[in-house]
C-alpha positions in Angstrom: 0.0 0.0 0.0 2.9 2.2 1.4 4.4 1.2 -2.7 1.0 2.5 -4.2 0.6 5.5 -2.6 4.5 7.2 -3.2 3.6 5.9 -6.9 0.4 8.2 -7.4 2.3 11.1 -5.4 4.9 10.6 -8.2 2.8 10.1 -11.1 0.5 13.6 -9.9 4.4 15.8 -9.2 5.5 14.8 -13.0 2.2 15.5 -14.6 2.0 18.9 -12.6 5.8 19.5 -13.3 5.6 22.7 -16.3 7.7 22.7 -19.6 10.2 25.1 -18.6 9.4 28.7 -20.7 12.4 31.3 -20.5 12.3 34.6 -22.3 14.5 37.8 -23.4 13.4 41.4 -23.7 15.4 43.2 -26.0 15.8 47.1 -25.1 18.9 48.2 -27.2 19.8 50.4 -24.1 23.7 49.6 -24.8 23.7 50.7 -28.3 24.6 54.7 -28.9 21.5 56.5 -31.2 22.7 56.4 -34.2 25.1 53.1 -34.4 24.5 50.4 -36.4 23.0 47.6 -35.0 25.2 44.7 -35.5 23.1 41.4 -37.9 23.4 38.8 -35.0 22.0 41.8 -32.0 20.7 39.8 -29.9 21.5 36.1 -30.5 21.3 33.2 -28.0 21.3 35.1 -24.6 21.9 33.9 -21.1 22.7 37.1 -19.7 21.5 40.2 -18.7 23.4 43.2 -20.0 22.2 46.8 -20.9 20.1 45.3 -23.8 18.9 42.2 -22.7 16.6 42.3 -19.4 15.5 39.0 -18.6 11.6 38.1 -18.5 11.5 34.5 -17.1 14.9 33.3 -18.2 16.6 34.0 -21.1 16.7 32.4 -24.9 20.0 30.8 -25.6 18.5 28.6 -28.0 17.0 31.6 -30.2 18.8 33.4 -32.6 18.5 36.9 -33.5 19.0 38.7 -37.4 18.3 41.4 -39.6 16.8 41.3 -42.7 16.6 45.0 -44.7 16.3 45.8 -48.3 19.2 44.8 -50.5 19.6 48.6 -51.7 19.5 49.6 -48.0 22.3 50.4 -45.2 21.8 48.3 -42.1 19.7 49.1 -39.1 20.2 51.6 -36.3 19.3 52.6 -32.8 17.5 56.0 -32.8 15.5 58.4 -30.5 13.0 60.4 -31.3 10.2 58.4 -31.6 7.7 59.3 -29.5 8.9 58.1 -25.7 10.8 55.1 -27.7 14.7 55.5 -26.0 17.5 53.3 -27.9 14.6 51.9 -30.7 15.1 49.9 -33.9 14.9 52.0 -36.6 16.3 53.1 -39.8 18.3 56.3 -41.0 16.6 56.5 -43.9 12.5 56.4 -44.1 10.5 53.7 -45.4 13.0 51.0 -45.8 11.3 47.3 -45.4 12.9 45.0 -43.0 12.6 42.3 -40.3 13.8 41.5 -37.3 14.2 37.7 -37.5 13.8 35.1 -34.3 15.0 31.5 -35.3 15.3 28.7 -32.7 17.7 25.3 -32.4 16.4 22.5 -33.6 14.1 20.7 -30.7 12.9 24.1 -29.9 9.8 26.6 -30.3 10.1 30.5 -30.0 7.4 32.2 -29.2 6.9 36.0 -29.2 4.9 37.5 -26.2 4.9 41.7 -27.3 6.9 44.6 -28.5 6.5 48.4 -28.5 6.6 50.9 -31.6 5.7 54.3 -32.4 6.2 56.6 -35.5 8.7 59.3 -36.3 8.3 62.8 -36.0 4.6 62.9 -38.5 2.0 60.9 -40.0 3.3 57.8 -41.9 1.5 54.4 -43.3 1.9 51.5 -42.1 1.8 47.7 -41.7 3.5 45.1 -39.4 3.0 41.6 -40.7 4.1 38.9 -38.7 5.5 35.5 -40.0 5.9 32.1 -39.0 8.9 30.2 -41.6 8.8 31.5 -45.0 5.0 32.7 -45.5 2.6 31.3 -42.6 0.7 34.7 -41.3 0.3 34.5 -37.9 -0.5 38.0 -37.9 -1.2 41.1 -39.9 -2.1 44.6 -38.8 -3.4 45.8 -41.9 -2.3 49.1 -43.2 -3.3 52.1 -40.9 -1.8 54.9 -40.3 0.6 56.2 -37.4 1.2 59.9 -35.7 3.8 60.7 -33.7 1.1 62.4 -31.2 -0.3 58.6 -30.5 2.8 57.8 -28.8 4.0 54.5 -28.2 2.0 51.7 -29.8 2.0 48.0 -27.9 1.3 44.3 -29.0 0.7 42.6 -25.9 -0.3 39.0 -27.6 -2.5 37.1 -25.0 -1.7 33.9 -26.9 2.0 33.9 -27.5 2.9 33.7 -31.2 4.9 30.4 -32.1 7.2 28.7 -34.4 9.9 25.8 -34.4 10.9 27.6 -37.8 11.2 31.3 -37.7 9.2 34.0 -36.2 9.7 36.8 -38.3 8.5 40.5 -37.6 8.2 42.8 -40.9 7.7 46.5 -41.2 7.2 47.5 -44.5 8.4 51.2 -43.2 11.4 50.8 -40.8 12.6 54.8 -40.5 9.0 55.9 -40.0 8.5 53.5 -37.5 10.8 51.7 -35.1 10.1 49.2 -32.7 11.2 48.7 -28.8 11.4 46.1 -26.0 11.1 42.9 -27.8 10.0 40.4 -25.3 10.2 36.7 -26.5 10.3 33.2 -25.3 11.8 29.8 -25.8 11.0 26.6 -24.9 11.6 22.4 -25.8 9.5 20.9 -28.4 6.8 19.2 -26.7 8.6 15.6 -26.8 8.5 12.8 -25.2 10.4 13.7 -22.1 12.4 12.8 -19.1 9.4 13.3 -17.0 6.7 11.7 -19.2 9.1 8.1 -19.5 9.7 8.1 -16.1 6.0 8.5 -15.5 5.5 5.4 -17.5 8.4 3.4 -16.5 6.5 4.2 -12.9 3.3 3.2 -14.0 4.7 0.1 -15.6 6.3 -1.3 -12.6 3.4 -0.2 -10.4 1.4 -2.5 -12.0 4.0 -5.0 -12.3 4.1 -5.0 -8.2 0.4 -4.5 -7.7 -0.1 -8.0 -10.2 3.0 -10.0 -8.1 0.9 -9.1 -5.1 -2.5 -10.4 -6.3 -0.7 -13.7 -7.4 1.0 -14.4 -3.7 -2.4 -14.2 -2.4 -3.9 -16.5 -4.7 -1.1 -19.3 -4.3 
């Protein structure tokens, strides 16, 4: 009986055990206005520095790129929009470009919120957000942006996933710029540890409960 009971204790802790989520918010703070931003900004971070605060962990299995027109110089950390400090933009206006998130094999990235807000004026705009080469997984439409809206916020209440690439697009980096890039990681859901153990339990449970009803009978 004593067996029985430590083996449902067991069997309830590893169900109730969570997939571990840790996640990165991207700031910038450590890059001068003005400065390029360098193509990997960002990559596979376990710790905090001025850029990278930690939200429940950090990503080291998420890597971080720049994608920007061919024609078009590469990203840099600007002011100047709205309340935006140390923000992704672009030192010329209307350039499209993505800030890429790609995880290790084995794992998902998921994207949780960001901030953005428009250059001194009243610009178009569209974010589009991608999941591998062409899956939407979502797509503001084109509206229209003031600088006297200040800053604008995606908080998504489902996270946005991928075990390919998350990737966010402006179609109008310079106009826009975005800020505080808050995203996760965590293990394909697998087979793991926990969930053979919790069979392997099971299994011998059973295995000692049927040895027990067999003494009995004999």
């Amino acid at each position: 009986m004593k067996f029985l009971k430590l083996s449902v204790f067991l069997c309830v802790a590893l169900l109730l055990n969570p997939v571990q989520v840790m996640a990165t918010i991207i700031t910038f703070d450590d890059i001068d206005p003005v400065f390029v931003v360098p193509e990997d900004y960002g990559s596979n971070i376990s710790v905090a520095t001025g850029s990278f605060l930690e939200g429940n962990g950090f990503t080291p299995n998420v890597a971080v790129s720049y994608l920007r027109d061919s024609t078009a110089q590469n990203f840099s950390v600007w002011d100047g929009y709205s309340t935006l400090d140390n923000a992704l933009g672009h030192n010329s206006f209307a350039v499209p470009g993505e800030m890429i998130l790609t995880p290790d094999a084995g794992f998902v990235v998921r994207l949780n919120e960001f901030d953005f807000a428009a250059w001194s004026g009243e610009y178009n705009a569209r974010i589009t957000i991608f999941s591998g080469p062409s899956n939407i997984l979502f797509d503001s439409g084109n509206f229209i942006l003031n600088e006297n809206q200040g800053v604008q916020n995606y908080t998504f209440s489902t996270p946005l996933e991928s075990t390919n690439t998350i990737r966010i697009r402006f179609e109008n980096f310079g106009d826009l710029a975005i800020d505080n890039i808050n995203f996760d990681q965590r293990r394909v859901a697998v087979p793991e540890p926990s969930s053979l153990a919790l069979l392997a339990l099971g299994f011998l449970t059973f295995r000692r409960l049927k040895s027990k009803r067999g003494s009995k009978g004999s």
